[in-house]
Each structure stands twice: as structure tokens, then as C-alpha cells.
SEBA-723491 format. One record per residue (C-alpha): residue in three letters; x, y, z. Coordinates in steps of 0.2 Angstrom, whole numbers, padded with zeros to 4 digits, always signed. Last residue first. Example, Ala and Ser with C-alpha at 12.3 -4.5 7.8 and 13.67 -1.06 7.14 Angstrom:
2
ser+0068-0005+0036ala+0062-0022+0039
// end
This chain:
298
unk+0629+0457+1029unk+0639+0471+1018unk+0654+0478+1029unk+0665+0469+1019unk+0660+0479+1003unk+0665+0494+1009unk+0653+0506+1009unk+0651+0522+0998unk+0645+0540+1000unk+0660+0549+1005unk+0655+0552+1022unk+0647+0536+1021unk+0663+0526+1020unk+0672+0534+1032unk+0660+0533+1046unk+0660+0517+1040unk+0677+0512+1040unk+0681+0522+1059unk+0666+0510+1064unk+0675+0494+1055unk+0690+0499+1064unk+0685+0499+1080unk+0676+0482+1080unk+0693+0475+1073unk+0702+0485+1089unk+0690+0476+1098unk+0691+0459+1092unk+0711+0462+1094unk+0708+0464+1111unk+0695+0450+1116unk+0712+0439+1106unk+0723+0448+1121unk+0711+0442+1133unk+0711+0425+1128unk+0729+0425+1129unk+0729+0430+1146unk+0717+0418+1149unk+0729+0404+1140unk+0743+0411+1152unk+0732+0410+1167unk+0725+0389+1166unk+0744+0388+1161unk+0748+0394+1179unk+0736+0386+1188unk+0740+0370+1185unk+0749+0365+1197unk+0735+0367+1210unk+0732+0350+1206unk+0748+0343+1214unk+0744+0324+1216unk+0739+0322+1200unk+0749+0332+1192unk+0755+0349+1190unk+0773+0352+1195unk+0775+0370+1194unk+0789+0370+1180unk+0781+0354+1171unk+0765+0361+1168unk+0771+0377+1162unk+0784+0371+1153unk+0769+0361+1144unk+0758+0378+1143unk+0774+0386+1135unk+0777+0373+1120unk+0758+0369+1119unk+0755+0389+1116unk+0769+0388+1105unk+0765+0376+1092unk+0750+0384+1093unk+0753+0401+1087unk+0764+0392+1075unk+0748+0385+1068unk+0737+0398+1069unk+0755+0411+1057unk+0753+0397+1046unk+0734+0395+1043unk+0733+0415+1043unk+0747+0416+1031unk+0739+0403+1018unk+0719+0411+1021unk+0728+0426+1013unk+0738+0419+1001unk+0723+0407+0995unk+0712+0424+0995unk+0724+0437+0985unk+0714+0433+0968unk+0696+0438+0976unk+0702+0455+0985unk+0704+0452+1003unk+0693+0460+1019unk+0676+0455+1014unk+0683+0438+1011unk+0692+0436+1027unk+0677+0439+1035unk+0671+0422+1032unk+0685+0415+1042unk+0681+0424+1057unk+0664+0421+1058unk+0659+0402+1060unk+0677+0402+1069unk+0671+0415+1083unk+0654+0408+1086unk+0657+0389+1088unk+0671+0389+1099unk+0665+0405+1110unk+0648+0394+1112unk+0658+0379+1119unk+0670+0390+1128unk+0658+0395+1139unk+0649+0378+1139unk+0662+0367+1145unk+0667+0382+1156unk+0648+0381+1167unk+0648+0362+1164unk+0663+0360+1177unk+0652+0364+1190unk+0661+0381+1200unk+0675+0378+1208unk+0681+0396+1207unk+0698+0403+1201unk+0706+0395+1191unk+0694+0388+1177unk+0679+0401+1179unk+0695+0413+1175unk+0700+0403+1161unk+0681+0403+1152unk+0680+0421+1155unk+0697+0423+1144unk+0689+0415+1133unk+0669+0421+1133unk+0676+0437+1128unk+0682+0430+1109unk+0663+0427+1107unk+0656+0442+1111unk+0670+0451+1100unk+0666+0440+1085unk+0649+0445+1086unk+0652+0462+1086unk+0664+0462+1073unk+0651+0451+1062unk+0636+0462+1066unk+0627+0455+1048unk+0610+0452+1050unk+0607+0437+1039unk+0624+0432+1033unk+0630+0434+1053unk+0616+0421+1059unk+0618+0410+1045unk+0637+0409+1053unk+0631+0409+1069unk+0620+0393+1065unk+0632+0384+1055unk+0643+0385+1070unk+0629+0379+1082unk+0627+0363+1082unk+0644+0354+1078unk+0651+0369+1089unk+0641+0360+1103unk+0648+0344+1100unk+0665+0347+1099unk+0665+0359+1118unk+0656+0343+1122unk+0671+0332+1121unk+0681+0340+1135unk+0667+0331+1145unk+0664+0314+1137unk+0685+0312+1138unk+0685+0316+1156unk+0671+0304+1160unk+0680+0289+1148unk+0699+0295+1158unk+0691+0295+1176unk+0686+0314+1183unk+0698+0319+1197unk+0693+0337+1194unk+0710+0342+1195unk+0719+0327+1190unk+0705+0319+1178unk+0700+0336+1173unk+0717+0342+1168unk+0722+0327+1159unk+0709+0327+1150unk+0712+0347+1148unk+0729+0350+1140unk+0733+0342+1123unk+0717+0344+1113unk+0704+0355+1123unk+0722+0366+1129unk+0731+0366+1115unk+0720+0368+1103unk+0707+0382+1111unk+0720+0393+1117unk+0733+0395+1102unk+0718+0396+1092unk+0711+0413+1100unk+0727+0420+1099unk+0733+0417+1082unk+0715+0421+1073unk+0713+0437+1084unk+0730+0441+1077unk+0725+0438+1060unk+0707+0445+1059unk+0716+0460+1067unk+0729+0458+1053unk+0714+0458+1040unk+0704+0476+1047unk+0724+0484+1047unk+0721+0480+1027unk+0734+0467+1018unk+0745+0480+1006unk+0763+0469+1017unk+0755+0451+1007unk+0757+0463+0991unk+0774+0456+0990unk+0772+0442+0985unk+0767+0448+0968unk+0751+0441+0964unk+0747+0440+0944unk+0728+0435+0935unk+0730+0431+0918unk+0732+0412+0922unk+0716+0411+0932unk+0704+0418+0916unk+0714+0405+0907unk+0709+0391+0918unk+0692+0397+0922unk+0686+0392+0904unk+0669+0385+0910unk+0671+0366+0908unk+0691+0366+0914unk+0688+0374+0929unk+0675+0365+0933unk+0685+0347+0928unk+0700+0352+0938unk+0690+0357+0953unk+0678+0339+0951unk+0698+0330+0950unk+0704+0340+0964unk+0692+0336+0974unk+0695+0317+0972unk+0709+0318+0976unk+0705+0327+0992unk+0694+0314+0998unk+0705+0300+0993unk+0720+0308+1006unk+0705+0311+1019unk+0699+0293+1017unk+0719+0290+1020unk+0720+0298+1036unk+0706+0290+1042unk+0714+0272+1037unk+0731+0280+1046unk+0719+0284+1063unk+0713+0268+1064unk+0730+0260+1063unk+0735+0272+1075unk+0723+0269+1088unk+0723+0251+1087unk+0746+0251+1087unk+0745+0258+1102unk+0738+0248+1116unk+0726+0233+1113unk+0714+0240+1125unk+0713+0253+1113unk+0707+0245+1100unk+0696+0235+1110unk+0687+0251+1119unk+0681+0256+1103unk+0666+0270+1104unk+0672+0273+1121unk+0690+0276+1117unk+0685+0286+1102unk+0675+0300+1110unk+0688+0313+1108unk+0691+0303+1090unk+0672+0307+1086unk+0671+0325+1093unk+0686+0330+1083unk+0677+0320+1065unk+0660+0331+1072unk+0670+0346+1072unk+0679+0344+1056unk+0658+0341+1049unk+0653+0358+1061unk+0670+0366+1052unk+0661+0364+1032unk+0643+0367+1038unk+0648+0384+1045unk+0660+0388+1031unk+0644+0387+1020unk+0630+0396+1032unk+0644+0410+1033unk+0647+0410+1013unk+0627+0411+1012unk+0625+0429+1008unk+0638+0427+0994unk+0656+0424+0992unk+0652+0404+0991
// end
């Protein structure tokens, strides 16, 4: 899909892991007997999901395998050559993508997926189902609207702009959080709209920022380097927590991690910036010597 559709196409493909995330967030209400049950109903319902997902990918490799094999792209693949090394050519453009990538997701896992229900039901003293309905929005909205800001970046283009917009509603979302008592819809829907707006972006621009035979490296280091970015955000939230006592009965408790993942959005709004920076310095560039680069293209 490296076209004018590829945002419309990554879209649709994280509103569907959106709608599974939305389902197991509403999961105890959709099967209040399984959970009544204790543990083993929710893990035995999360291995047969698991195992769909193992069949799905199976049979993805087969329809691959068989492309591949009906149009000759095996032995077109087999010339091409990546030295591991050519990881440290990556453009300044991709390790903004990259550190935006690692901030942004280190606050919208661990807090929507570890942190908040317990949050609202201590802080808010919402009850488990109404806390769950709640943090479960944030879901249901990028559901919605991510394939919709990614056809809206194919069609008008804009994408550091709009990823910049979208990485500011974080850190606003955490100072909404901690400092007022404002309707707890107000941050559902911040970060609602800052969760389907940066993804439905950020992940296309990769493309526009890699040549074709360095993309599974490059979508490989940004899925590691997320995923220990989130590793510890849920290591320091949960110190956190535990250091200043937030529970139930101390609230306030919390404050200090709702601060630390606003901090971190803020650094994410950063990284936007200096992305939005650079594409400006690229064009000027680019036109002065009559060209473009191809990532700036809508």
C-alpha cells in the first residue's frame, strides 16, 4: 500500500486492533460468567483468541508465499542486500518518528491498559463495569476515527502538522488529569482523538522516510525500541504508585505518575516539533534545488 491510500490502509488495519482492545476492555460485561468464575474464564478466552491470531497468520503467510511465488518476487527479494549496519544511514526525519513513537506509546499503554481503571475507580470512585466502559472509549473512538485521519493525511498531506496537533493533546490530557476535576469525559476524549490521530500517521510516514528494502528493519527497531519504552513507563508509573501510596483511600497518590506520563507527553510534542522542523528545513531544501523528497508527497 505505498500509495495515496497507505494512510486509509494502516488506518483500517489499527481501528480492527482497536476494536479487539475495545472488546477485551469491555469483556467483563459482555461475559460476566467467565469472569465470575475467577481466572481461568478469562484466560481460557484469551488462549482461543490467541490461537485465532496464530491461524490468521498462517494463513497469511501461505497468500504471501503464494504472491510472491506467482509474480517472481522471490528472486527479485533475494538480490536485494541490507547490511545491518545501514540501520545508523536512517534520516534525522525517522529517529523523530522514532522517539515520538517511544514517548507517545509509553503513555497511552501503560496508562489506558495497566493504570487508569484503577485510577478512575479510586480516584473517581467509579465501580470496576463504569470504570471499564470509560477507559474503553478512548478504543472506541480510535476505532472511528483512525482510518479517517489517515484518509485525511493521503488527501491533503500536513502529516507533521497533524502529528504534532495530536502528540499535544497528551501531555494536555495529564494536566486535565491532575490538576482540575473537570468531567472525566473531557480527557477520555483528549486522548481519544490524540490516539487515533498520531498512530493513523505516524506509521505511514515511515515509508516516506525509508527506502522500500530497509522497511521491515525499520518498522523492527521502532517496535522494539515502543515496546521497551513501555516496559518502562509501567516499571516507573508502578514505583510510582507504590512510593506515594495511591490507592483507594489515598487518591492523591497518584499524582505523580498522572506527571511523569505528562512529562512524557510533552517530550513526544517535542520530537513532533523538531519533525515538523525538519521537513521545513527539507523543503526549503528541496526546492532550492528543484526536487522534493518523496516523503513530503501527500
Amino acid at each position: 500500500f505505498r500509495s495515496a491510500t497507505l494512510g486509509l490502509a494502516m488506518g483500517l488495519n489499527l481501528s480492527f486492533g482497536r476494536l479487539g482492545s475495545y472488546g477485551a476492555d469491555l469483556s467483563p460485561t459482555l461475559a460476566p460468567a467467565l469472569y465470575a468464575e475467577g481466572w481461568r474464564g478469562p484466560l481460557e478466552l484469551a488462549a482461543a483468541l490467541a490461537l485465532l491470531a496464530a491461524i490468521a497468520s498462517a494463513l497469511f503467510w501461505w497468500l504471501e508465499r503464494r504472491t510472491e511465488q506467482r509474480h517472481g518476487l522471490l528472486a527479485a527479494q533475494a538480490q536485494e542486500r541490507f547490511v545491518l549496519t545501514d540501520v545508523w544511514r536512517f534520516s534525522g526525519a525517522f529517529w523523530c518518528i522514532v522517539a515520538l513513537c517511544v514517548a507517545f506509546y509509553s503513555v497511552i499503554f501503560p496508562f489506558r491498559s495497566t493504570f487508569a481503571i484503577k485510577y478512575f475507580q479510586h480516584a473517581h470512585s467509579l465501580p470496576l463495569d463504569a470504570a471499564s466502559l470509560m477507559n474503553s472509549h478512548v478504543f472506541l473512538a480510535a476505532i472511528v476515527a483512525t482510518p479517517l485521519f489517515g484518509y485525511i493525511a493521503d488527501r491533503f498531506g500536513h502529516r507533521e502538522a497533524l502529528m504534532t496537533f495530536g502528540a499535544a493533546l497528551l501531555p494536555v490530557t495529564f494536566l486535565v488529569l491532575a490538576g482540575t476535576h473537570w468531567n472525566l469525559w473531557i480527557a477520555t476524549v483528549l486522548i481519544g482523538i490524540s490516539f487515533s490521530l498520531v498512530p493513523a500517521v505516524l506509521w505511514p510516514s515511515v515509508t516516506f522516510l525509508v527506502e522500500p528494502r530497509r522497511f521491515g528493519t525499520a518498522f523492527g527497531l521502532m517496535t522494539m525500541l515502543q515496546n521497551a519504552g513501555m516496559t518502562l513507563g509501567n516499571l516507573v508509573a508502578g514505583y510510582l504508585n507504590d512510593a506515594n501510596g495511591a490507592s483507594e483511600a489515598n487518591p492523591a497518590g497518584y499524582a505523580p505518575m498522572l506527571w511523569f506520563f505528562g512529562l512524557l507527553g510533552a517530550a513526544g510534542f517535542v520530537f513532533a516539533g523538531l519533525l515538523w522542523r525538519n521537513r521545513a528545513r527539507t523543503r526549503t531544501g528541496g526546492q532550492a534545488n528543484g526536487s522534493s523528497p518523496g516523503w513530503l508527497r501527500p
